[in-house]
DOPADO-291757 format. One record per residue: x, y, z of N, C-alpha, C, O, CB in turn. Coordinates in steps of 0.1 Angstrom, whole numbers, plus 5000, padded with zeros to 4 digits. Glycine has a CB too. Example, Ala and Ser with C-alpha at 12.3 -4.5 7.8 and 13.67 -1.06 7.14 Angstrom:
2
513249435078512349555078513249675078514249675085511349555090;512849785071513749895071512950005079513450115080514149945057;
//
This chain:
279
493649655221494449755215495049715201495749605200495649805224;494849785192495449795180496749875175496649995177494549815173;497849825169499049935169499449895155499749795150500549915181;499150045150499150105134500750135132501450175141498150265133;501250105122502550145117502350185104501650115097503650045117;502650315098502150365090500950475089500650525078501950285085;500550495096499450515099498950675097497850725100499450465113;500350765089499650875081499850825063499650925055500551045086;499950745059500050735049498450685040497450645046501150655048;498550685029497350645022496150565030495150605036497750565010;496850425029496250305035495950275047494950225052496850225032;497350325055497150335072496250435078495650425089498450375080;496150575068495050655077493850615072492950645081495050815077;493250565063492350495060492050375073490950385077492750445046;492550315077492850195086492450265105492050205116494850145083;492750395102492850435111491650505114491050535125493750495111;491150535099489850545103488750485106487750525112489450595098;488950345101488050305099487950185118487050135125488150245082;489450195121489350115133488850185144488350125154490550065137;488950365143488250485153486650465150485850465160488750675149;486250445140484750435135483850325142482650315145484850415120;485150225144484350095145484550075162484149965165484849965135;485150155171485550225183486650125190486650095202484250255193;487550085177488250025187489850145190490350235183488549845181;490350085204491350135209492350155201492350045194491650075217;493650235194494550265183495950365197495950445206493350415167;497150245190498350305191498550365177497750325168499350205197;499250425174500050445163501450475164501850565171499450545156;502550385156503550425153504450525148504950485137503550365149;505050665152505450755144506550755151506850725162504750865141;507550825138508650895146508251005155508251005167509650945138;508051075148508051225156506251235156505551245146509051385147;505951225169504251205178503751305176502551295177504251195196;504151445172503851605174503151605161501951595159505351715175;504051625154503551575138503251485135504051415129504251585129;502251435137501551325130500151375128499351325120501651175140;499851465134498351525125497051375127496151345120498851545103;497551315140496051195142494751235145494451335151496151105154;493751125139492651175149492851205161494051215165491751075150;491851245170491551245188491251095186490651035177489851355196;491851045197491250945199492450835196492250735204489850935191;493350815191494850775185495850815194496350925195495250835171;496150705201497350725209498650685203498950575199497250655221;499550855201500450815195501850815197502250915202500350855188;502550725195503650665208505250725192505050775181503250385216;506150695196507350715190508250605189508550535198507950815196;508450605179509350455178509750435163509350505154508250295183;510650335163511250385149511750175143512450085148513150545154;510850195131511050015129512950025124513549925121509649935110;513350115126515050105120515450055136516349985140516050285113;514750095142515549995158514149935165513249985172516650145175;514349845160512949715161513249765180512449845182513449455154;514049735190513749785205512849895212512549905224514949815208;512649985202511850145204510450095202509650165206512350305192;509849955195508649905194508049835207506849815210508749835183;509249785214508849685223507849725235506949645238509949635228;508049875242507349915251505849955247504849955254507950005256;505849995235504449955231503649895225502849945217504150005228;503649785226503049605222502549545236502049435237504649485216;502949655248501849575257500649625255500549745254502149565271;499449515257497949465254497749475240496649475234496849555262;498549485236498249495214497849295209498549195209500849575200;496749315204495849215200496649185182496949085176493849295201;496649315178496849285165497649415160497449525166495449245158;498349405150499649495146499049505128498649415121501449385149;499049625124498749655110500449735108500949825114497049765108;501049645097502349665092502349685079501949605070503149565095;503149865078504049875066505349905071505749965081503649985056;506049805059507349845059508149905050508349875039507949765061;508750025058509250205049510550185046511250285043509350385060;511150035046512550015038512549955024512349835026513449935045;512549975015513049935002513949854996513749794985513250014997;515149845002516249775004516549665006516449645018516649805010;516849554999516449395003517349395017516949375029516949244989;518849415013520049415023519449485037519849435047521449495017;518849575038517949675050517249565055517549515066516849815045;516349525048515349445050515249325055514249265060514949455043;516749265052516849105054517849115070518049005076517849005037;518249225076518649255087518349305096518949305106519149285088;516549385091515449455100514449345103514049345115514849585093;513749255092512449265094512649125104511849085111511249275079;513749055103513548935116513648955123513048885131513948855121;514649095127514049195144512749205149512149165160514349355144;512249275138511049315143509749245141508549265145510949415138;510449145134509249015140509248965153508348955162509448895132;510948915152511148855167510148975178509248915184513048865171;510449085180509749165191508249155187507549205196510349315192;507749115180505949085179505648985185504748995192505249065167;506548845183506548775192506748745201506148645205506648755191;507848825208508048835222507148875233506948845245508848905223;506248985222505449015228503948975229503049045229505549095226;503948835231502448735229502248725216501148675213500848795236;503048765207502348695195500948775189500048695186501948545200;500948935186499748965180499848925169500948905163499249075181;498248925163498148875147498549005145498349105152496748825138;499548985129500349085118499649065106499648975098501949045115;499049205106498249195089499449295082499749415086496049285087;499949235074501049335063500549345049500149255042502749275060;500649475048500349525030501749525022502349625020499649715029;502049375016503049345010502749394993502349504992503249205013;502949304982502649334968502649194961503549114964503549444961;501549184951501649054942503349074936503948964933500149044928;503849144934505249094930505848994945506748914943506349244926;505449004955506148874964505948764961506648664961505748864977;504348784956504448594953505448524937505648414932502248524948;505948644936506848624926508348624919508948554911506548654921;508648744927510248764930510448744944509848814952510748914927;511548604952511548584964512348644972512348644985511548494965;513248714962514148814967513948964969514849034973515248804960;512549014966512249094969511949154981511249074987511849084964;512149264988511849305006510249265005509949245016512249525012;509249254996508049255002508349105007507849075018506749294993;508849025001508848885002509848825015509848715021509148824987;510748925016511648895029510948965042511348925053513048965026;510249035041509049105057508348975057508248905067507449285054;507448915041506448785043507048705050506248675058505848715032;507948645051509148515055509448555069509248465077510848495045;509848645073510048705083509048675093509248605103510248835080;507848745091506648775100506348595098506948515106505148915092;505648545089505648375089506848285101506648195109506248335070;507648325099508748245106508748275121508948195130510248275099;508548425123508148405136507248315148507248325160507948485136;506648255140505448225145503948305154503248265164506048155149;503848385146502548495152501648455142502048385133502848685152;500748495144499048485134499548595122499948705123497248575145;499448565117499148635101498348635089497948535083500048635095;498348755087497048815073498448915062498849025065495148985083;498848835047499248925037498348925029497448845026500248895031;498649095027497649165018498249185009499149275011497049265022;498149124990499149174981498449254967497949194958499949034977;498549374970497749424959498549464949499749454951496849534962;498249494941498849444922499149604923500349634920497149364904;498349724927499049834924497949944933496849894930499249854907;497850004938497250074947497250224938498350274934497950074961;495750274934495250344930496150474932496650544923494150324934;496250494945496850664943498050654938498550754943497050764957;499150594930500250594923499850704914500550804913500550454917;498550694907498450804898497850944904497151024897497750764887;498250964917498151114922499751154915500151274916497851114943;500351084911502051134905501751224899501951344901503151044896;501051164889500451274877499651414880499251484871499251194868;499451454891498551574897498751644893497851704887498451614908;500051694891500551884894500551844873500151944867503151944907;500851724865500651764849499351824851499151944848500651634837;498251714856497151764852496251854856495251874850496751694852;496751954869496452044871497052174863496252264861496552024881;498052164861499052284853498452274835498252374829501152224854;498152164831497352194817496852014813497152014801498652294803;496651944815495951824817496751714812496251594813494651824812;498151744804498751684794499951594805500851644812499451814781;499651464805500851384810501551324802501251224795500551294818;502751364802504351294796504751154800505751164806505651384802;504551074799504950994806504850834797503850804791504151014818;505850734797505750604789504650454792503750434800507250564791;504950414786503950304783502050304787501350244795504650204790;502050364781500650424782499550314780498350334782500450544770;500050204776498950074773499450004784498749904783499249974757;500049984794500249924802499149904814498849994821501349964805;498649794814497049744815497349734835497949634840496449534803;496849844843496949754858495349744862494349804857497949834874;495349644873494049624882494349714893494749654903493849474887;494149824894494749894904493449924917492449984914495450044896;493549884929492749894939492850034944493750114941492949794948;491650054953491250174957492250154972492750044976489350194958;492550294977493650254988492350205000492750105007494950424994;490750255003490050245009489650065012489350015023489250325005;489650015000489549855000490449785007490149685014489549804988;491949835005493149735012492549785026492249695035495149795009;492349925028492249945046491049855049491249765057491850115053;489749855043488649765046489349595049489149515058487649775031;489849595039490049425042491349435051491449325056490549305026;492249515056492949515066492449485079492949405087493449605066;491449575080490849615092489649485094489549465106490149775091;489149435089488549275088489249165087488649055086487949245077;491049175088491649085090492649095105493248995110492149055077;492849275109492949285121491949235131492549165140493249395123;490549245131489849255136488949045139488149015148489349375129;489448965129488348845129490148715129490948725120486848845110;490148655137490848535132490748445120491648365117490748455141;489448475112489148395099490248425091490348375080487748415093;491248535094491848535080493348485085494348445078491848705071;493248495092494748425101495648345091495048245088494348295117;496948365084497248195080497348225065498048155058495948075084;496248345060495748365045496548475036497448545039494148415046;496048475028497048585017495648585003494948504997499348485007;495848755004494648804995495648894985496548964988493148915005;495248854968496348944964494649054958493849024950497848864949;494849154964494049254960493549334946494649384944494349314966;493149354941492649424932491749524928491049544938492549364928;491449584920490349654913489549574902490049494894491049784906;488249604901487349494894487549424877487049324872486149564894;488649514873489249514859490649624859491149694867487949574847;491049584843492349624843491749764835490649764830493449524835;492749864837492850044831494150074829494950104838492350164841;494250074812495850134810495950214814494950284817496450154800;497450274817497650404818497050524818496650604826498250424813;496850504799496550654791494850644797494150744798496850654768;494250514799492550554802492150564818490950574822491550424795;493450564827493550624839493650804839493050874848494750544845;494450854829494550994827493151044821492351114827495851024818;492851004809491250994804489751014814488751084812491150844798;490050894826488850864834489050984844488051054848488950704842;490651014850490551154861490051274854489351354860492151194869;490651314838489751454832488551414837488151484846489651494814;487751304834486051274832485951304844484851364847485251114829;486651294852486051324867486151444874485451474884486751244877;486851524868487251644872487051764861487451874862488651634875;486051694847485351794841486551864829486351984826484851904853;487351814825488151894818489151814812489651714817488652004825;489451874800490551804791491651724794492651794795491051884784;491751564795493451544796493551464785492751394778494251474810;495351484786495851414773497151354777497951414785495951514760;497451214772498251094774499851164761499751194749497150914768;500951184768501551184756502651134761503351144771501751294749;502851034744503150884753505350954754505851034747502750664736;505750904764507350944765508050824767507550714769507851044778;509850864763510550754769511050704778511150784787511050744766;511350594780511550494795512550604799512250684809512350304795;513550624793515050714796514550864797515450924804516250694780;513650954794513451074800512451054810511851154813513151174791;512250954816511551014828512550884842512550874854509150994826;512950844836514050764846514650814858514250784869515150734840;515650904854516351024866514751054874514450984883517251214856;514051144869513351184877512451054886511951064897512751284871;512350964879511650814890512850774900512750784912511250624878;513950744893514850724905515350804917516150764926515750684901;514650944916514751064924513850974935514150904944514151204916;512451034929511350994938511250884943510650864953510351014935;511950744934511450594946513150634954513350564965511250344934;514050714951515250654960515950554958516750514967514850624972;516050474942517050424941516750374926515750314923517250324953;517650414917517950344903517150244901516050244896519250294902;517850144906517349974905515949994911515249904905518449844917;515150044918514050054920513050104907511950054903514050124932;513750214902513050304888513050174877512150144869514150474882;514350124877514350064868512949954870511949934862515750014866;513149884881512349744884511049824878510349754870512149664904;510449974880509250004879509050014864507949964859509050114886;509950064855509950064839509449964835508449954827511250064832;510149874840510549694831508949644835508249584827512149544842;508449684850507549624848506149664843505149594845507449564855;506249804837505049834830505449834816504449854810504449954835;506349824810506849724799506349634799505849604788508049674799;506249544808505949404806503849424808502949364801506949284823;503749504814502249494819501649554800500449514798501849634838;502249624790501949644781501249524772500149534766502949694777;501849424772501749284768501149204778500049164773502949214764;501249164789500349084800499849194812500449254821501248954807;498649184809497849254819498449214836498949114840496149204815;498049324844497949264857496449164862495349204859498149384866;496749064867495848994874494449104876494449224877496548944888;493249004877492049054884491948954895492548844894490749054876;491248974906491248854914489548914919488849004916492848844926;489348824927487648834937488148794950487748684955486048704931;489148874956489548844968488948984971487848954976491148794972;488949094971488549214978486949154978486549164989489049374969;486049114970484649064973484748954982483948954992483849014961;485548864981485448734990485548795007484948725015486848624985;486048865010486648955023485249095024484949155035488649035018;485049105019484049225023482549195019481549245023484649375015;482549105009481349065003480549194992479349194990480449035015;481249264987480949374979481749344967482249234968481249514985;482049444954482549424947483849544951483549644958481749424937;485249524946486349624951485449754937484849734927488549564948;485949864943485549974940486749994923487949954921485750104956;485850054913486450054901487650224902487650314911484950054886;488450204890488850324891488250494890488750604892489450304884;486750424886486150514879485850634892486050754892484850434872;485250514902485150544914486150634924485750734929485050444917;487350574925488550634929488550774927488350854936489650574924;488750794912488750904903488051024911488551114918487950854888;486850994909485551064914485951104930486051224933484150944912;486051014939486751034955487951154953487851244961487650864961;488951154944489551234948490251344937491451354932490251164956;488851424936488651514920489951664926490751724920486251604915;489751674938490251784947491751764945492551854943489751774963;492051644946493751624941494051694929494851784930494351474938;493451674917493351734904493051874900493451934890492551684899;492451904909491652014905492852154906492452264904490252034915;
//
């Protein structure tokens, strides 16, 4: 048995599919079981990582645990995630594959980097997965580019390696599934870097029709970022660091080939997968 947390979001239903495909057994983690819209075949239980105790009854026969964690908050986080490590461990110790972010291996005070320390210190098997930026970020832009193709938005040279959400689930599900990765940390990627403005460029190409980059300031789209991440200091951390990504690119890496033996899928690709968001 495998027990998904996350498991309607980008990456987890990806994960989810791909662990029904490959026929193995699936708990999934939700609050509310009704709504969760799962495959057949996904047993889905109720539990809530804000009270690490509501997890415990379902971790018996679970082999391996695929973890996101839906707090943002370092202070949340540095009082949740040793709970809920402790209870993985209590419970035999399944391997914990977590989809953390290359900013852990770099800010240590960050929550991705306080779940990594956490799950590590427990002592259970573990697989981090740290990808530089996960492709659907720019589904944000949808409703510009559907309404007339023109996105508002700042630093338009800001260079990421942004991975397809299907690759993190691929190498998730190859590191739930094999002990070889036990112990390891993959920081994920896409095969090359795509600024901004030629991520808006590549989705028109893909969807047949005009878009256009127009470049805005950090300060008029702020309020509305710190709307949607839920906290100031989070909008900000996001500004500063595509500021910074203007001048130093994000990483490429050959860990998504080293793990699957393919090349990670380009944006170009992505694009093309999901023209229907756009359209």
């Amino acid at each position: 048995m495998i027990l998904v947390t996350g498991a309607t979001g980008n990456v987890g239903r990806r994960v989810v599919e791909r662990l029904l495909a490959a026929g193995h057994p699936l708990r999934a983690v939700t609050r509310e079981p009704s709504r969760a819209n799962l495959p057949a075949g996904v047993e889905a239980v109720a539990a809530d990582l804000a009270d690490p105790e509501t997890l415990r009854p379902h971790l018996a026969g679970v082999r391996a645990v695929f973890l996101i964690w839906p707090f943002t908050d370092p202070a949340v986080t540095a009082r949740l995630a040793p709970r809920v490590a402790e209870v993985f461990a209590a419970a035999g110790g399944p391997r914990v594959v977590y989809v953390s972010a290359a900013s852990a291996g770099e800010d240590p005070d960050s929550f991705w980097a306080v779940v990594e320390r956490a799950v590590a210190a427990s002592g259970v098997p573990w697989t981090m997965l740290r990808p530089t930026g996960i492709a659907t970020n720019a589904l944000g832009w949808a409703s510009s580019i559907r309404a007339g193709g023109v996105v508002r938005w700042p630093y338009g040279g800001a260079a990421r390696s942004l991975v397809h959400e299907d690759d993190i689930a691929a190498v998730a599900v190859e590191a739930l599934t094999s002990a070889r990765h036990d112990r390891k940390t993959y920081v994920l990627t896409g095969p090359r870097t795509v600024t901004q403005a030629e991520q808006v460029r590549i989705i028109g190409e893909a969807v047949g029709r005009e878009t256009k980059w127009l470049e805005t300031s950090a300060e008029a789209v702020r309020p509305m970022l710190a709307g949607a991440m839920g906290s100031p200091e989070f909008a900000d951390s996001a500004l500063a660091g595509w500021a910074r990504l203007t001048t130093e690119p994000e990483p490429v890496t050959g860990d998504v080939q080293a793990v699957l033996g393919r090349p990670a899928r380009t944006f170009e690709q992505w694009a093309a997968d999901h023209t229907a968001d756009f359209s």
